[in-house]
ROSE-4610 file (N, C-alpha, C; in Angstrom, 1 decimal, always signed):
// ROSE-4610
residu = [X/X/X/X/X/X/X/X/X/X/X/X/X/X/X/X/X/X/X/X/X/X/X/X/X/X/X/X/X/X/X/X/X/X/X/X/X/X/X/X/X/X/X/X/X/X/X/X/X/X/X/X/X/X/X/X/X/X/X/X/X/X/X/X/X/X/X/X/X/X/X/X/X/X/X/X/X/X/X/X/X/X/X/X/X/X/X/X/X/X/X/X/X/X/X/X/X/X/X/X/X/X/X/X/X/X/X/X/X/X/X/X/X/X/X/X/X/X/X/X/X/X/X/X/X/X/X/X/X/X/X/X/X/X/X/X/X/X/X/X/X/X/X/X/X/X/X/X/X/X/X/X/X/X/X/X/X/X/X/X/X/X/X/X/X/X/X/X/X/X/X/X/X/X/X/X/X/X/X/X/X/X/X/X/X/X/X/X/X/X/X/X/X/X/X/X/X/X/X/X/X/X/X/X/X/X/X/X/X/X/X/X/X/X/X/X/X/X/X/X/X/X/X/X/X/X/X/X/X/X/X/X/X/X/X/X/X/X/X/X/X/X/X/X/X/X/X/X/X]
num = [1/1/1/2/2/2/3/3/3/4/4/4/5/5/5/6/6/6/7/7/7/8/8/8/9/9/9/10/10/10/11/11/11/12/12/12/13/13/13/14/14/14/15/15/15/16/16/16/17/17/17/18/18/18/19/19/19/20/20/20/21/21/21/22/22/22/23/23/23/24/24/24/25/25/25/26/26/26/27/27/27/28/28/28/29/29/29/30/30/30/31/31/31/32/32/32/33/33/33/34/34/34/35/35/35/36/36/36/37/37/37/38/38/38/39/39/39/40/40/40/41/41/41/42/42/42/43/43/43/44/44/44/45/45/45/46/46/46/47/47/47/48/48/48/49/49/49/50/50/50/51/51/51/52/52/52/53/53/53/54/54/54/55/55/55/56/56/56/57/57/57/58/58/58/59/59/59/60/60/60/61/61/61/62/62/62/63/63/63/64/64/64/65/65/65/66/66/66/67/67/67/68/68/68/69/69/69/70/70/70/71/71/71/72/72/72/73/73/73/74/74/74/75/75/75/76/76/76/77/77/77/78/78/78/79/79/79/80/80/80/81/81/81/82/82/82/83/83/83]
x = [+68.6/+68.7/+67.3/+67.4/+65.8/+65.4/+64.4/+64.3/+63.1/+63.1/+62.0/+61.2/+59.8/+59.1/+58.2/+58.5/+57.6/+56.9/+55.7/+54.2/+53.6/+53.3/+52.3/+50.3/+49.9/+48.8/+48.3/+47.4/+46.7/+45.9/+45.8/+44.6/+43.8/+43.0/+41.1/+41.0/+41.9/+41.6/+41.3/+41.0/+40.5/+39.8/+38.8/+37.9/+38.7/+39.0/+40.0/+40.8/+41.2/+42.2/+41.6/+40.4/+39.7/+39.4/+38.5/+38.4/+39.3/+40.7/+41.1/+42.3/+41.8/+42.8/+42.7/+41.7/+41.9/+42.7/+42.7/+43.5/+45.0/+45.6/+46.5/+47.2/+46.2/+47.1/+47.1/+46.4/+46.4/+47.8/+48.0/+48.9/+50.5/+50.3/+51.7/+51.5/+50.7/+50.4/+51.3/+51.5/+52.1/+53.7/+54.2/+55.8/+55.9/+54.9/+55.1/+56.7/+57.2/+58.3/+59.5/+59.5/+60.5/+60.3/+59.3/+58.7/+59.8/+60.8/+61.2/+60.4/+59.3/+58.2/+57.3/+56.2/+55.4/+54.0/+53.7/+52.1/+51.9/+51.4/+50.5/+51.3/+51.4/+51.8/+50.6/+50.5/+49.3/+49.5/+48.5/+48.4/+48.6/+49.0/+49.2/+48.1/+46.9/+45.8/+46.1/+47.1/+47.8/+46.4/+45.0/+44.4/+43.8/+44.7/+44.3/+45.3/+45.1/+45.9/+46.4/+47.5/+48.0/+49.2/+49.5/+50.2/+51.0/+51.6/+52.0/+54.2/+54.5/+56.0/+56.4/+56.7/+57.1/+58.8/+59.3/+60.8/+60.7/+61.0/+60.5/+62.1/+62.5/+63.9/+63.4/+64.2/+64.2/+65.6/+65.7/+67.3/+67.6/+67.1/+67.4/+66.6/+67.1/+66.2/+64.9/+65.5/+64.6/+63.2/+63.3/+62.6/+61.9/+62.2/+61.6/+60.5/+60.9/+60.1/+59.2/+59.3/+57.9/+57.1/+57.8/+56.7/+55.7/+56.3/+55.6/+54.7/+55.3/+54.1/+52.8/+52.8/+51.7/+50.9/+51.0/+50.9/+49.1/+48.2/+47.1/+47.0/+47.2/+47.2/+47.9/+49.3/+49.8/+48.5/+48.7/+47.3/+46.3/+45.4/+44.4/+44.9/+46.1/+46.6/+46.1/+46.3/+46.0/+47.2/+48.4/+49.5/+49.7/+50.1/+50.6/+52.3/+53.0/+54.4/+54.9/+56.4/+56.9/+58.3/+59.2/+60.8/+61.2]
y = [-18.5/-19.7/-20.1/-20.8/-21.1/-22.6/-22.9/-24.3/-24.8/-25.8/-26.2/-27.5/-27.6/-28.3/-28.9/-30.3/-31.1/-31.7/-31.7/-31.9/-32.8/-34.1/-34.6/-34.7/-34.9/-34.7/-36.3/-36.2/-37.8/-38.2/-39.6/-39.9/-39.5/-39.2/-39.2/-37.8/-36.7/-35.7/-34.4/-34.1/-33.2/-32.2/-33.1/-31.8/-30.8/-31.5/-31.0/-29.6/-30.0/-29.2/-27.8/-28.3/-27.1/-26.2/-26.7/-26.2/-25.2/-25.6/-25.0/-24.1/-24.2/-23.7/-21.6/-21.2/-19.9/-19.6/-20.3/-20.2/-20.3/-21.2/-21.7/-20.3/-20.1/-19.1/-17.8/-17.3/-16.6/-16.0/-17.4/-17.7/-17.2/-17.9/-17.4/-16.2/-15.7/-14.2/-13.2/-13.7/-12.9/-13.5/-14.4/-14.7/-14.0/-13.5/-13.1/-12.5/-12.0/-11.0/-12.3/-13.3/-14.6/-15.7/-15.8/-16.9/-16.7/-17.8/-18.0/-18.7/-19.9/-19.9/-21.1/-21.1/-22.0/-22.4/-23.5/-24.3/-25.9/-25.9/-27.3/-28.0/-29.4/-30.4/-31.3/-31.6/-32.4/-33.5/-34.7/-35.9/-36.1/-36.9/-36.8/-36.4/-36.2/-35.5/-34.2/-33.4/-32.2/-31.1/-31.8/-31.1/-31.4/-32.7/-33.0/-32.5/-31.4/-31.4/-32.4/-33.3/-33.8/-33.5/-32.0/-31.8/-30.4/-30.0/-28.4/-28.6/-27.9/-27.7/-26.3/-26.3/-24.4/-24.4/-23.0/-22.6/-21.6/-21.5/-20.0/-20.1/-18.9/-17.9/-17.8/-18.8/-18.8/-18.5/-17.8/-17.4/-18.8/-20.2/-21.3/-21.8/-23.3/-24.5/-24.9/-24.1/-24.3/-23.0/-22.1/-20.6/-21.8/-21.9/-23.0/-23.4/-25.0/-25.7/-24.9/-24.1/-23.6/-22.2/-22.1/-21.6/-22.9/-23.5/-25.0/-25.5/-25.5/-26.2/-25.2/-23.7/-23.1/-23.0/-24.1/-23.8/-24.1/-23.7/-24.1/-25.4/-26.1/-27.6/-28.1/-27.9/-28.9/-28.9/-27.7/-27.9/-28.8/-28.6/-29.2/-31.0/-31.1/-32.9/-33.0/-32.4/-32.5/-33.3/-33.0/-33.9/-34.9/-36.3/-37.5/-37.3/-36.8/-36.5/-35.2/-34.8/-33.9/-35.1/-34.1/-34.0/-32.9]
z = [-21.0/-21.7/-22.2/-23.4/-23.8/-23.6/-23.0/-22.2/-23.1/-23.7/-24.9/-23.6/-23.9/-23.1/-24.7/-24.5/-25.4/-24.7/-24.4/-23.9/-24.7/-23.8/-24.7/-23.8/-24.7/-23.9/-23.9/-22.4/-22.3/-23.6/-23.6/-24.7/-24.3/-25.1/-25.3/-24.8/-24.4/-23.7/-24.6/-25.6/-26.6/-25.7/-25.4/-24.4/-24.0/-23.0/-21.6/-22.5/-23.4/-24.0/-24.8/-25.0/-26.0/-25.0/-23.4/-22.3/-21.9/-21.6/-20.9/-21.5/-23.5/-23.6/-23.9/-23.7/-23.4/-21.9/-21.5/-20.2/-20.3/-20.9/-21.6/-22.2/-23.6/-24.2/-23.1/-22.5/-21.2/-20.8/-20.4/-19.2/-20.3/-21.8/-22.8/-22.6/-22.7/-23.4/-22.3/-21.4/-20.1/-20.3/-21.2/-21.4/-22.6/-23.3/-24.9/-25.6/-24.7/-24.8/-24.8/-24.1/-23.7/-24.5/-25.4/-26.3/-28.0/-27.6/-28.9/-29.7/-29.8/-30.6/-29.7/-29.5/-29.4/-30.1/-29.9/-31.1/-30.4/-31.0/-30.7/-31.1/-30.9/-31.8/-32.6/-33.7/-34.4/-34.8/-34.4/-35.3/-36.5/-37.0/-38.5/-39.7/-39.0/-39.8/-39.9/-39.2/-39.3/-38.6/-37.9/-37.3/-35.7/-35.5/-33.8/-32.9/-32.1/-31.1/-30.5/-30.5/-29.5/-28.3/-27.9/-26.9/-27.4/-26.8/-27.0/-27.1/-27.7/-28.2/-27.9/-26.6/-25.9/-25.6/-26.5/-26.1/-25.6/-24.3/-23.8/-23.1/-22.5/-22.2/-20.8/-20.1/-18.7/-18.0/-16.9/-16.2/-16.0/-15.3/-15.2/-15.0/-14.8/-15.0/-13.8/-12.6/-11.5/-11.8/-12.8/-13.1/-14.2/-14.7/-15.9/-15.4/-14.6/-13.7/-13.3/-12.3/-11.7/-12.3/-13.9/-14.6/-15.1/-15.8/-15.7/-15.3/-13.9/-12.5/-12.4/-12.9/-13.1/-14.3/-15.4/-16.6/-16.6/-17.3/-17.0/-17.3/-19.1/-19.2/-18.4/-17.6/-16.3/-15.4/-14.7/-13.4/-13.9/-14.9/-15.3/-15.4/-15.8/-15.8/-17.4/-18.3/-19.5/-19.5/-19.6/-20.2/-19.3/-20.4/-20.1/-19.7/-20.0/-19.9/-20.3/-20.1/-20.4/-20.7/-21.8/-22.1/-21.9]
């Protein structure tokens, strides 16, 4: 089943984000095969990252979660919330 994770990221956290995000794509690059599509989400300048939009193909919702809980932006606390 494909479980979509809309991410938003904290204010003011750009850094954090540019930082950690070779890690980030990293970490996709090993679902590549399970990724029905992922990207950033952007401010309305259509060039600030503000948080990540991932549908990835998990057996269930508890396999979801604790790919999640290892995501690099989660560990790092880049995101303000998830849906």
């Amino acid at each position: 089943m494909i479980y979509i994770f809309h991410l938003l990221d904290k204010p003011g956290a750009a850094e954090l984000r540019q930082r950690v995000r070779p890690e980030h794509k990293a970490y996709l690059a090993q679902q590549a095969e399970r990724i029905a599509f992922a990207g950033p989400l952007l401010a309305d300048d259509g060039q600030t990252m503000v948080g990540s939009l991932l549908a990835i193909d998990f057996a269930d919702r508890e396999a979801a979660q604790r790919w999640l809980s290892q995501e690099p932006f989660f560990l790092a606390g880049l995101y303000a919330g998830t849906a």
